[in-house]
N, C-alpha and C positions, 0 to 999 in steps of 0.2 A: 136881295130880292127873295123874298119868303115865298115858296110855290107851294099853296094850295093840296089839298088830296083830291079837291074835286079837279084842279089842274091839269093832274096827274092821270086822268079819262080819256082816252083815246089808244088810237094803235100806232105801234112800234117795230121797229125792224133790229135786229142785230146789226153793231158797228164792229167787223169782222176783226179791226183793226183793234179794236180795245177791248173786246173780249175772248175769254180762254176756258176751252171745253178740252179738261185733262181728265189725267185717272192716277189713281196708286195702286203698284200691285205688289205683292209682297215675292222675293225673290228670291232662291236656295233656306229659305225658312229666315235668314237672319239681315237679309236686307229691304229696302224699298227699290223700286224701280220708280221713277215718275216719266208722264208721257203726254201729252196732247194730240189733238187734232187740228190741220190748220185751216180744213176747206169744211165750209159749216153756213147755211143760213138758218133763219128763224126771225118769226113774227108772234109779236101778242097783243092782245086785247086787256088794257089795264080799266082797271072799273074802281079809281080812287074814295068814292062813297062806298061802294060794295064789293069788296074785292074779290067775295063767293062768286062773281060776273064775267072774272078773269079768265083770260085762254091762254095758250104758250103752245107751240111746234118747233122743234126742229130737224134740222134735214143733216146731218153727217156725213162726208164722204169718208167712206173705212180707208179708202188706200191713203189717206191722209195723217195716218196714226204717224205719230213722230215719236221715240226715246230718246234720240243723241247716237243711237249705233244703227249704222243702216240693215247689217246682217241681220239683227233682231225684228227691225222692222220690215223686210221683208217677210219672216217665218211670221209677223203676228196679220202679216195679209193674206196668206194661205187657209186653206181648207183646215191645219191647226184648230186657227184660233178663228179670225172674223171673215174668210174666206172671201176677201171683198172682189174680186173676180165674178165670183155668181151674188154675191148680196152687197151691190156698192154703198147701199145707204143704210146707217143707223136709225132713228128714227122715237121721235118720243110727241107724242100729241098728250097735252093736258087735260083732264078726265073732270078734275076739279079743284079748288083753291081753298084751305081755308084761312083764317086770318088767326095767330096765335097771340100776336100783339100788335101795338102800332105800328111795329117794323121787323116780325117773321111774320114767314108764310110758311105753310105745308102747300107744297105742289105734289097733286096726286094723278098718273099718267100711265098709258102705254109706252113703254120700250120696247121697240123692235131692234134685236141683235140679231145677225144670221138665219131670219127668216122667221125667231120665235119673237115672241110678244109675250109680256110681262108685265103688270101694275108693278110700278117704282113710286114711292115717296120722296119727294126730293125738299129739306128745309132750307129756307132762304133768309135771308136776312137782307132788307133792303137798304141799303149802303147810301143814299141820298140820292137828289138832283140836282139840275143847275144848267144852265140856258149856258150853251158852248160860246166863242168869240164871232161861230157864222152863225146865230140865231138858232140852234139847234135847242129843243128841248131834251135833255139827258134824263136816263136812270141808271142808277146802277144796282145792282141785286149780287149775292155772294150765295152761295150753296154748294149743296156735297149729300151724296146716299153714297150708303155702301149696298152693292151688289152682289149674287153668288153667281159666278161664270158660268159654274155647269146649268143654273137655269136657265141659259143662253142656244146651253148645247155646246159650249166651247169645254169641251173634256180635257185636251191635248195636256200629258206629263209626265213628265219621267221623276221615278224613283232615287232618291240620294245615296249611296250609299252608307253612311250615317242616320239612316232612318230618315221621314218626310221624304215632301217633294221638291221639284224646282221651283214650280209655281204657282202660288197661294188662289185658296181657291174666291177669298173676298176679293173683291175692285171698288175702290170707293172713287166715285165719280166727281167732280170739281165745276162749278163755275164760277166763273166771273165774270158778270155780264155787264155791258154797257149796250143801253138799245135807245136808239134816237126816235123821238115822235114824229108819225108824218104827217101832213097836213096841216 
């Protein structure tokens, strides 16, 4: 079954289950770190003839940040890094959409980390659809921006002894989205 762009019109929720809002961070100058977040909603408005029409929100919870080592993830939910004690939610509302081809986007948006807000570019690449086994209407969408922390206000770093720091100052942000249509 071939689905349409005009189809493809309506709003959407995040399937928390099949989607993944990570980051990369660069660590002691010579390695990656990779990380997620698990507690996340978001809703969009797709406009398959016009996709300039489109909206996108999502809602993050910071103390959600996951590495694989808990001691780390605790120090990046402090006043550090994302201090999510006083600022539980990350936060990105869509500003505006443009279309680059039949399947990228530019998503252009507010990011709120730690209280600041920031226009973020985010490029997408729309990965397909497909109507689930419980009648669901699927999309899928893939993206990534790279970020500078300190425009966040996330300063936090120690010096190497070897010259650099511990940790890098880009964060290239990741999705993978899978968002179910409602209605």
């Amino acid at each position: 079954m071939t689905i349409t762009p005009a189809e493809l019109t309506g709003d959407y929720v995040l399937d928390p289950a099949h989607t993944r809002i990570g980051f990369v961070a660069r660590h002691a100058m010579v390695t990656k770190v990779r990380g997620a977040f698990h507690q996340f909603e978001g809703t969009a408005h797709l406009d398959g003839t016009d996709p300039t029409r489109s909206t996108a929100q999502v809602v993050i919870k910071a103390e959600s940040i996951d590495t694989g080592v808990e001691q780390r993830d605790q120090h990046l939910r402090t006043n550090d890094f994302l201090d999510a004690p006083n600022h539980p939610d990350i936060t990105f509302r869509s500003t505006s959409v443009e279309p680059r081809s039949d399947s990228e986007y530019r998503v252009t948006g507010d990011l709120t980390i730690k209280g600041t807000t920031r226009p973020v570019t985010i490029d997408f690449q729309y990965t397909g659809s497909a109507v689930d086994p419980y009648g669901n209407l699927r999309v899928g969408l893939e993206g990534s921006a790279a970020i500078s922390r300190k425009d966040f206000g996330v300063t936090w770093n120690a010096a190497l002894e070897g010259g650099g720091v511990l940790v890098g100052d880009k964060i290239v942000l990741e999705f993978d989205i899978s968002a179910i249509k409602q209605g």
